[in-house]
N, C-alpha and C positions, 0 to 999 in steps of 0.2 A: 505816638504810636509808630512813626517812623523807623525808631530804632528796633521795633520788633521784627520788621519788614526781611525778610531772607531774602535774596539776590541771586540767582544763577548767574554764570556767566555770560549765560544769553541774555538773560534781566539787565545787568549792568551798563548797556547801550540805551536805556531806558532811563529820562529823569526823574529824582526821587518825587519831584512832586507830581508824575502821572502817575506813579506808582500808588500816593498816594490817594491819588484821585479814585482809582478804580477801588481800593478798598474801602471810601468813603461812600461810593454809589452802591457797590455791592452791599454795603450794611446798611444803605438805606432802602434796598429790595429787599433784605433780608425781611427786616422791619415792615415792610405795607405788606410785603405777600404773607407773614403770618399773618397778619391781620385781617385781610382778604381774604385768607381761606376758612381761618374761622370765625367768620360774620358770616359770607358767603354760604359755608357749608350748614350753620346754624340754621341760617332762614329758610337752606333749601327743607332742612329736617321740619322746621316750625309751617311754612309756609307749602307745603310739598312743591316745591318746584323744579322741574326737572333742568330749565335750565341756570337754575343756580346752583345745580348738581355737578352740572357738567362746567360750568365757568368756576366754582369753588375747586372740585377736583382738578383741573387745570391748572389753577394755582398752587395748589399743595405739589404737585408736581415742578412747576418753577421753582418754587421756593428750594427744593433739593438741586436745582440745577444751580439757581445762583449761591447755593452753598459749597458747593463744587467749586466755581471760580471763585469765591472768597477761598478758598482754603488754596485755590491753585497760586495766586499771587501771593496771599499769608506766609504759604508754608510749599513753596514749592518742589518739593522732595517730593518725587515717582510718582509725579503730580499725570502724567500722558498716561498712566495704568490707572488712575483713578478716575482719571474725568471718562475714559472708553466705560470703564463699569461701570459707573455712574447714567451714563449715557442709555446705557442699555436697560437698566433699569427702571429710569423715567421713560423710555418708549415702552417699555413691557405694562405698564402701571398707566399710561394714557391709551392702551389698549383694552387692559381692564373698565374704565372708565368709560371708553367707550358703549363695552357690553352694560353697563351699569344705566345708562343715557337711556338707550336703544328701549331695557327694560323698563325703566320708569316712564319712558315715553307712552309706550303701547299702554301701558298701564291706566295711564292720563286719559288717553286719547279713548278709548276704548270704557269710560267711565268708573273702573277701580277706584281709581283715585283723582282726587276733583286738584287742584292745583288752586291755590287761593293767592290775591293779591298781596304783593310783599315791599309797602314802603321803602324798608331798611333795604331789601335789595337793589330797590330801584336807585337810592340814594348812594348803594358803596357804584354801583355801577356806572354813577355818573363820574364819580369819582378817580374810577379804575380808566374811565374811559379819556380821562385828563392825564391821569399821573404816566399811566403805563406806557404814550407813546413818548413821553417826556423825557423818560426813563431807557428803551430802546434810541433815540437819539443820541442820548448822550454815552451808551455804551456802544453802538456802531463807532463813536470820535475816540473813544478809548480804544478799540481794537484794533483801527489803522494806526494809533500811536505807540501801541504794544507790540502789534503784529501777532495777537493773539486769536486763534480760531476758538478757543471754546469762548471769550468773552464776543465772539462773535456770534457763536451759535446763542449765548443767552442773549443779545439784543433781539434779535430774532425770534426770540421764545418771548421777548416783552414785548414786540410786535405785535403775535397775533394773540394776546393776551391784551390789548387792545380792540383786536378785533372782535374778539369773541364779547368781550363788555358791550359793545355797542350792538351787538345784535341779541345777545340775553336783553340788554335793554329795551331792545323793541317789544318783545314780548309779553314782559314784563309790564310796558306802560300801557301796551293795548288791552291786557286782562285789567289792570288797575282802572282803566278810564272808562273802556266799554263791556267791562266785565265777561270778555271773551276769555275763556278758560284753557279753551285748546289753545290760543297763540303762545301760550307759555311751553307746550311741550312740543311744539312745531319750531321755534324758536331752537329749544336744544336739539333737535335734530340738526337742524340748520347748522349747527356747530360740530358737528362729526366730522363732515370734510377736513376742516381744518386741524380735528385732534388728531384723526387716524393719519395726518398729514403729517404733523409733529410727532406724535410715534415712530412712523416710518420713517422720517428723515435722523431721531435722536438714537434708533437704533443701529442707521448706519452711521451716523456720528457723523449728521452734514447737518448746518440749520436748513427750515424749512423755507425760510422766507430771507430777505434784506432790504 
């Protein structure tokens, strides 16, 4: 694949094999976060979970950002207009998300809708809860090696895409074990801060975290 690789003349101070490193990691984000979102968003639908609503949608929003920096190193042509729209768009779309959380929650909480225990969730989320800081590590090491800010702001987005696993997790295992029904949409609440955080910061095109 190397020789597909395009080079700016900023890139060329760069060795091929980081280069090719970041394209190797980006495509393997690519790869779990579709997989993530839609396991994640299935179960929220099967299982009403609100916060597997809110950590599936988060993901599906990742997954457009680390498509962004796949294409920014792939094909780096008017690559700085792309990742800013880009950017702004996954903050507008985790602002949606937001409202969507908020909704489901009250809904939950409020006895609408009962929120049932979700194996499958509890198991990608252990999952997510391993990969995704694993993941974030090692694109923080690419971005000081690039000098690149958006593979910076997606370490960052895999950060708290970590975060957010682990506390949908708790959730999760407290409805599962003691059949508490509200900690699952108390739980997604619990993960607003962090979304309306990463909205905010993707639509001024800062990460939110490091």
């Amino acid at each position: 694949m190397a020789h597909n690789i395009k080079m700016s003349a900023e890139e060329n101070a760069t060795p091929p094999e980081v280069l090719q490193r970041v394209i190797w990691i980006q495509t393997l984000t690519l790869v779990w976060m579709s997989m993530e979102a839609v396991v994640s968003l299935g179960a929220a639908w099967m299982d009403r979970s609100p916060a597997l609503l809110a950590f599936g949608g988060d993901s599906a929003v990742e997954l457009l950002s680390a498509a962004v920096v796949f294409w920014r190193f792939y094909s780096p042509t008017h690559r700085e207009h792309g990742e800013e729209r880009a950017a702004k768009i996954a903050g507008s779309l985790l602002f949606v998300l937001a409202a969507f959380v908020v909704t489901t929650s009250v809904l939950t909480l409020s006895g609408h809708v009962e929120a049932r225990p979700s194996p499958i969730g509890i198991a990608l989320l252990v999952l997510a809860a391993m990969v995704m800081p694993w993941l974030a590590a090692q694109k923080r090491q690419l971005s000081t090696a690039t000098a690149s800010a958006a593979l910076r702001a997606d370490a960052a987005e895999s950060a708290v895409c970590g975060y957010l696993a682990l506390i949908a997790l708790a959730g999760l295992v407290v409805n599962e074990v003691w059949k508490v029904s509200w900690a699952d949409p108390v739980a997604a609440l619990a993960l607003l801060p962090l979304i309306v955080r990463e909205g905010w910061e993707a639509r001024k095109g800062n990460p939110c975290c490091h």
